[in-house]
C-alpha angles and dihedrals in degrees: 000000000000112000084238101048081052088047086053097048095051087057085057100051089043082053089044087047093064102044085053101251101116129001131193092241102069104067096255102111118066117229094253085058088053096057092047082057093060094046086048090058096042090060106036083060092039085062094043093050089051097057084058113029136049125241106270131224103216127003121220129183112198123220138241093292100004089086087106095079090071084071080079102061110110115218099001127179113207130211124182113229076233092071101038100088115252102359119140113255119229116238098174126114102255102026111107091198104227152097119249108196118180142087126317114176089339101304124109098246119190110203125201099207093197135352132206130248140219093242095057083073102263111124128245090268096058091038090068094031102090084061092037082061091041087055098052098040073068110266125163103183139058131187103181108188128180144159114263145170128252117234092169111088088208102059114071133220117265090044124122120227127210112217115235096161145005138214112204111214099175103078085228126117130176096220091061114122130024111355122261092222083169086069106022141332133278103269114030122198102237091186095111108026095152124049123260097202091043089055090055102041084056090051092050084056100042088060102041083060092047089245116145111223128178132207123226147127122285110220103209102216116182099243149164087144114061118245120287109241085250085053093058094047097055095046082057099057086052098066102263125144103183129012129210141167092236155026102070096080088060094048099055091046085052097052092048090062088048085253118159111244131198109185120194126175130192124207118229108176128347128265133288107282106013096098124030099247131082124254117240124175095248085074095052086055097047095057097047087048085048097052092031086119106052082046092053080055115042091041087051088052097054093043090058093043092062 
């Protein structure tokens, strides 16, 4: 059988799914089918967001707080994840839960107001698959932002990190599973996730603005429960500077389709164990709502610079 003609075939089982025939769930499909479905519904969103959204430029999905920056958007046009078919929908306190799609700085900006996590209950598949659907609407760019503690006593809250590497606690990874050859090849090279020249260049802005960043490595840990102190000690050890319960699913997923990924992180409290009070999302909130305006900024600058 043809690709195509598999491709095909999974459209019709997801068809058959909601109208009750078959479902995923009860052994009937392989794996390999599983995964066709997903292409299937990759590409099925991809074509209904072209018939209503222009080609951005850049992509940015924007983190637990950091939602604001979409306000800027001229002439946007907004789409509740609700309404895109079969996009995950976020659950989570501080993700608006919709794409903003218009002109910053005159460029076409595409903004993710929200995304959903692992630990909301999605699988990994559906985690990456918002980005997955960006990419083959025909994105370049990425600019993947999030909340994060901060595990390096040198670094301060209210900083923003750029990501130059990741360490992936979880055990989970998107390209498990049948290859998507449609999006990447088997065995990505993950050595250079995150950009080198983007980094820069958001360094570059960041001082020109007067704003103090920091460049470290983001540890992905499952959630919803914050880290334990030991955790943390032993992250550290590892080498990890922030800590988060996203992004590096998304990046991975982007890498694999040759995209182009900035990751920044903003650290909103520091980690389990370095100062003697506990950490409560409220916190979190409160320092992204605090430094919402150096973000704005710094987010904007790199945009134009593009």
């Amino acid at each position: 059988m043809m690709e195509h003609e598999r491709i095909l075939m999974a459209h019709e089982m997801i068809l058959m799914a909601r109208e009750g025939i078959l479902t995923e769930h009860e052994g009937i499909l392989t794996e390999h089918e599983v995964i066709l479905m997903e292409l299937s519904r990759i590409t099925e969103t991809a074509s209904w967001l072209k018939e209503r959204l222009p080609v951005p430029d850049v992509v940015v999905v924007l983190g637990s707080g950091l939602g604001e920056l979409a306000e800027q958007v001229e002439s946007p046009t907004v789409i509740p994840y609700a309404d895109v078919p079969h996009f995950p929908v976020s659950t989570v306190s501080g993700h608006a839960g919709q794409l903003v799609s218009g002109v910053l700085k005159g460029k076409k900006v595409l903004m993710m107001q929200g995304r959903c996590h692992w630990y909301e209950g999605y699988d990994i598949q559906e985690v990456v698959r918002p980005v997955r659907i960006l990419a083959a609407l025909g994105a370049k760019t990425f600019i993947l932002t999030n909340a994060a503690g901060c595990l390096n006593r040198q670094y301060q809250v209210g900083q923003f990190m750029f990501i130059t590497d990741h360490i992936n606690l979880t055990g989970l990874n998107p390209l498990r599973g049948p290859n998507l050859d449609q999006f990447g090849i088997r065995f990505p090279d993950m050595s250079a996730v995150y950009d080198h020249e983007l980094i820069t260049l958001g360094e570059k802005i960041a001082v020109g603005q007067g704003t103090i960043t920091q460049r470290g490595i983001y540890a992905w840990y499952q959630g919803p429960s914050f880290e334990t102190p030991a955790e943390i000690r032993m992250f550290a050890m590892l080498g990890a500077d922030a800590i988060g319960m996203s992004t590096v699913p998304e990046a991975i997923a982007i890498r694999h389709m040759g995209r182009r990924v900035l990751g920044i992180s903003c650290l909103t409290n520091m980690a389990a164990g370095i100062l003697p009070q506990p950490i409560t999302g409220e916190e979190v909130m409160e320092t992204a709502r605090r430094v919402r305006p150096h973000f704005k900024a710094l987010i904007t600058g790199i945009i134009q610079s593009l």
